[in-house]
Each structure stands twice: as C-alpha cells, then as structure tokens.
Backbone as JSON, one array per atom type, in Angstrom:
{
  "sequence": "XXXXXXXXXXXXXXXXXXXXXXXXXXXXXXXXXXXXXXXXXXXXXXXXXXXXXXXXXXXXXXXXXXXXXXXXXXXXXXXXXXXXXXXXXX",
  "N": [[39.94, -54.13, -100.48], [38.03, -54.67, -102.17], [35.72, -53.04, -101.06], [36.69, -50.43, -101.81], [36.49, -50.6, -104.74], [33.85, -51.2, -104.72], [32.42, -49.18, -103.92], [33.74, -46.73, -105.47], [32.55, -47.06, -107.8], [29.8, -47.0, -106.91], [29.97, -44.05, -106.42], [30.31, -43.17, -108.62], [28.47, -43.86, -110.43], [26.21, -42.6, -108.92], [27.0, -40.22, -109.23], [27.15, -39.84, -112.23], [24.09, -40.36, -112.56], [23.45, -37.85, -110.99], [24.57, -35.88, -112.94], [25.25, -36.36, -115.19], [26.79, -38.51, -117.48], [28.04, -38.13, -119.56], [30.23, -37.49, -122.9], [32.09, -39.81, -124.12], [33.6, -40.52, -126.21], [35.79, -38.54, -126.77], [38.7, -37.01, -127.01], [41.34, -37.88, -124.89], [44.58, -36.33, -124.12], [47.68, -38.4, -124.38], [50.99, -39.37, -123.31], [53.46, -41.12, -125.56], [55.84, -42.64, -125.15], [57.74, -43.59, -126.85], [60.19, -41.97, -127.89], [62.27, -40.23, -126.62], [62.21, -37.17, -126.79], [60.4, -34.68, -126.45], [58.23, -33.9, -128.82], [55.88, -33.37, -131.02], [55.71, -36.16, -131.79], [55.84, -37.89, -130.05], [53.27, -37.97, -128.7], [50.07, -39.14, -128.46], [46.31, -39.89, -128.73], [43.4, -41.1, -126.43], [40.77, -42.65, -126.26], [37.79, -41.23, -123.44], [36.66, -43.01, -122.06], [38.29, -45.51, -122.64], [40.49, -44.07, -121.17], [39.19, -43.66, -118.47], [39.09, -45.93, -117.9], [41.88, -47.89, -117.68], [42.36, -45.83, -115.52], [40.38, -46.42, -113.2], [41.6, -48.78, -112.92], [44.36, -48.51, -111.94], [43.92, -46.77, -109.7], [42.51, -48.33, -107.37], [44.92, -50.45, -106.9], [47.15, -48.52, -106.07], [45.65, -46.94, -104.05], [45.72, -49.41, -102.24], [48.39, -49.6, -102.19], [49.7, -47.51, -100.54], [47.55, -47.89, -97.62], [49.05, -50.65, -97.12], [52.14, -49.65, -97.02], [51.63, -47.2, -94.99], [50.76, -49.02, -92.74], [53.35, -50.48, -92.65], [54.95, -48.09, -91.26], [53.79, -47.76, -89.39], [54.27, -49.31, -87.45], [56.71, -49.92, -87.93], [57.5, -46.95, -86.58], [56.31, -46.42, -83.58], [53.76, -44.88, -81.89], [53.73, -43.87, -79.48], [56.32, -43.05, -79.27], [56.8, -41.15, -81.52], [55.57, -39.11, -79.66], [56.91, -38.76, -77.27], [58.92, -37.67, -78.81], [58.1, -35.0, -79.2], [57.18, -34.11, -76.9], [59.12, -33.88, -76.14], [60.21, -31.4, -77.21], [58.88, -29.35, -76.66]],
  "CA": [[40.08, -53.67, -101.83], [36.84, -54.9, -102.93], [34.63, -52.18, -100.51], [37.16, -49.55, -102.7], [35.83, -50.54, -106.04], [32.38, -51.14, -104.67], [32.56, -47.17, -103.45], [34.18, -45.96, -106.84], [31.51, -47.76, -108.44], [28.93, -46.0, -106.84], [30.01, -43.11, -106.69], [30.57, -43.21, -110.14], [27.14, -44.39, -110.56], [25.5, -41.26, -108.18], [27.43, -38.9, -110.26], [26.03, -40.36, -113.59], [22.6, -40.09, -112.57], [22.94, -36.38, -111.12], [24.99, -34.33, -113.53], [25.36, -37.3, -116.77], [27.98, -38.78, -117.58], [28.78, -36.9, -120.75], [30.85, -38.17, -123.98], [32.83, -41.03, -123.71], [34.53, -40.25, -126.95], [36.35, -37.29, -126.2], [39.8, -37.56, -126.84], [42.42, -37.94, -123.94], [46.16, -36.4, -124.93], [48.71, -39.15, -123.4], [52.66, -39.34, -123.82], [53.65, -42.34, -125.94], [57.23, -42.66, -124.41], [58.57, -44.12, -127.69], [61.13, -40.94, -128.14], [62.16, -38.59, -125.82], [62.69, -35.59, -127.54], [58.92, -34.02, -126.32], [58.06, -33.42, -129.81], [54.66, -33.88, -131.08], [55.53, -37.07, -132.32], [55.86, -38.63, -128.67], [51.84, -37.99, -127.78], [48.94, -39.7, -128.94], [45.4, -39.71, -128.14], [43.03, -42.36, -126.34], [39.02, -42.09, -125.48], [37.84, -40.62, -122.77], [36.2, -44.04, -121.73], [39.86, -45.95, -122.33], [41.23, -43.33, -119.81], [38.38, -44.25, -117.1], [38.75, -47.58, -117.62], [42.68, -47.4, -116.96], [42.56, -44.89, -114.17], [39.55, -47.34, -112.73], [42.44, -50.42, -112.47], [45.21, -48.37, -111.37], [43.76, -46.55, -108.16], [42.57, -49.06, -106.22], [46.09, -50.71, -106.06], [47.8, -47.3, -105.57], [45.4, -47.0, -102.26], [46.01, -50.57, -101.52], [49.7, -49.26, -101.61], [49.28, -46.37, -99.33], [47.11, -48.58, -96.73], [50.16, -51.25, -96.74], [52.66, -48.3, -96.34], [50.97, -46.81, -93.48], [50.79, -50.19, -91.85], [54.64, -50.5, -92.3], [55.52, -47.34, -90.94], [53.03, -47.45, -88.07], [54.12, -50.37, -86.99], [58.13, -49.4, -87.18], [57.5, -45.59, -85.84], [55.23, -46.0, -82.4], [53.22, -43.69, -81.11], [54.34, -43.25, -78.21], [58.0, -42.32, -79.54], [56.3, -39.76, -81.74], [54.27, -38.36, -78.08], [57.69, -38.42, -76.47], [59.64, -36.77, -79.43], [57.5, -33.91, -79.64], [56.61, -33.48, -75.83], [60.6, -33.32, -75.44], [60.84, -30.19, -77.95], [57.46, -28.22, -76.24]],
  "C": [[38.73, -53.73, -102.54], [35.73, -53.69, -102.32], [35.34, -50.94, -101.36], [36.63, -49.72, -104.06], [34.76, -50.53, -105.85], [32.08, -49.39, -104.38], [32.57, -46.7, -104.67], [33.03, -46.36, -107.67], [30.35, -47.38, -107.87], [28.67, -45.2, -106.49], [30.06, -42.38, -108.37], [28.98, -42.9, -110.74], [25.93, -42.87, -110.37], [25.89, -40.41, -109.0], [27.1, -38.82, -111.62], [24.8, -39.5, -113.67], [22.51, -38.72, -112.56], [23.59, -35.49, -112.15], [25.17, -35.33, -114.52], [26.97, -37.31, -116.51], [29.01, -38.1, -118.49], [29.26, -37.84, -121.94], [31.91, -39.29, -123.93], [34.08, -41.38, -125.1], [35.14, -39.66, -126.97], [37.56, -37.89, -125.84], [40.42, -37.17, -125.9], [43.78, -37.66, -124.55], [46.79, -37.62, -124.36], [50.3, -38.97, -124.27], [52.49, -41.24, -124.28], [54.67, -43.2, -125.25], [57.67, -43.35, -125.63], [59.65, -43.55, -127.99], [61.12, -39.96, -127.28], [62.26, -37.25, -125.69], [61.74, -34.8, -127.39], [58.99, -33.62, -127.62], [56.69, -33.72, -130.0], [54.4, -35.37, -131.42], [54.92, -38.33, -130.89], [54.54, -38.52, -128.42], [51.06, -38.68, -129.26], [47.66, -39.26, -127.91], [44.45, -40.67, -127.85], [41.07, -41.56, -125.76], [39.2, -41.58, -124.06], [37.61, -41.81, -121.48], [37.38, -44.92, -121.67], [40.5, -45.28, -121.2], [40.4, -43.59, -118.49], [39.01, -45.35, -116.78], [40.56, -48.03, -117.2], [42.62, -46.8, -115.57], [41.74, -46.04, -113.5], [40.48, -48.85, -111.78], [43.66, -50.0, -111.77], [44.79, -47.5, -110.3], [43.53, -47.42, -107.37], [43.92, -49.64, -105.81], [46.92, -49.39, -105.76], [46.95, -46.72, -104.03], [45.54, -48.14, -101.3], [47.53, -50.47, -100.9], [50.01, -48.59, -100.28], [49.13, -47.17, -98.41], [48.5, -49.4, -96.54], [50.99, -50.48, -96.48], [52.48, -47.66, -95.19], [50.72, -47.64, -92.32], [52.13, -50.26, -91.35], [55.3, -49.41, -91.69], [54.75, -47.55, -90.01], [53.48, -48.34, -87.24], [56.25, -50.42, -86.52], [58.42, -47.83, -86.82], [56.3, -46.04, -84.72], [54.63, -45.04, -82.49], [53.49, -42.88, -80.5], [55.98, -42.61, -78.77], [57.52, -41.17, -80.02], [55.67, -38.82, -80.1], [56.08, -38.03, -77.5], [58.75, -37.63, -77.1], [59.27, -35.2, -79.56], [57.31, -33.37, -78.7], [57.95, -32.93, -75.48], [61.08, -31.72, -76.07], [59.65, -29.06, -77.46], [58.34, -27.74, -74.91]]
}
C-alpha cells in the first residue's frame, strides 16, 4: 500500500512539474445526499484541492481491495480448472 501512494505521489509530482498543476480553487459539483428528490437543493460544491485530497485517501484502499479480491478468487478458482474448462469446450 505504501509503494501505491509513493507512485501516486510521484506521479502527481511529474505531472505538476510538466504541464502545472493549475487552480486548486475551482469548484467541484458533488451530491449532498440529504434529499432525494435530485433537485438543485441536493448538490453542493467543494474545491478542487478538497476533491484531490479525498480521491487521494479513497484509491489506494479501493486497489488494496481489488489486490485482496484477486487473491481470494485465485486462490478458490485454480488455474488449472480454468486450462481444463476451456480446453474441454475447444
């Protein structure tokens, strides 16, 4: 998890330097979820820098998910069953 934020972090970084980072105020729409009636009342708006910094905390565990996921299925689907399910339908 930690070589995933060290990555995002400089990539982040590389992409800065070559093309800027840009405005960091720049409002973000989001849904409030206080009413569900989609009306305008339900959205608000958050920086652009609040929305990094969010998104920033919730990917790494959403690929930490994935990775665990892919462990648990690899581990109760074989290989070999897949090789022999597929060679039986060729």
């Amino acid at each position: 998890m930690l070589i995933i934020v060290v990555f995002t972090i400089v990539v982040v970084v590389l992409l800065s330097i070559t093309n800027g980072f840009g405005y960091t105020d720049i409002q973000v729409p989001i849904m409030t979820f206080d009413v569900w009636d989609f009306t305008l009342n339900d959205y608000d708006v958050i920086t652009l820098a609040h929305f990094l910094l969010q998104a920033m905390c919730f990917i790494p565990l959403v690929v930490y998910l994935f990775i665990r996921l892919n462990i648990i299925l690899s581990l109760l689907v074989k290989n070999q069953w897949m090789v022999l399910i597929f060679k039986e339908q060729l």
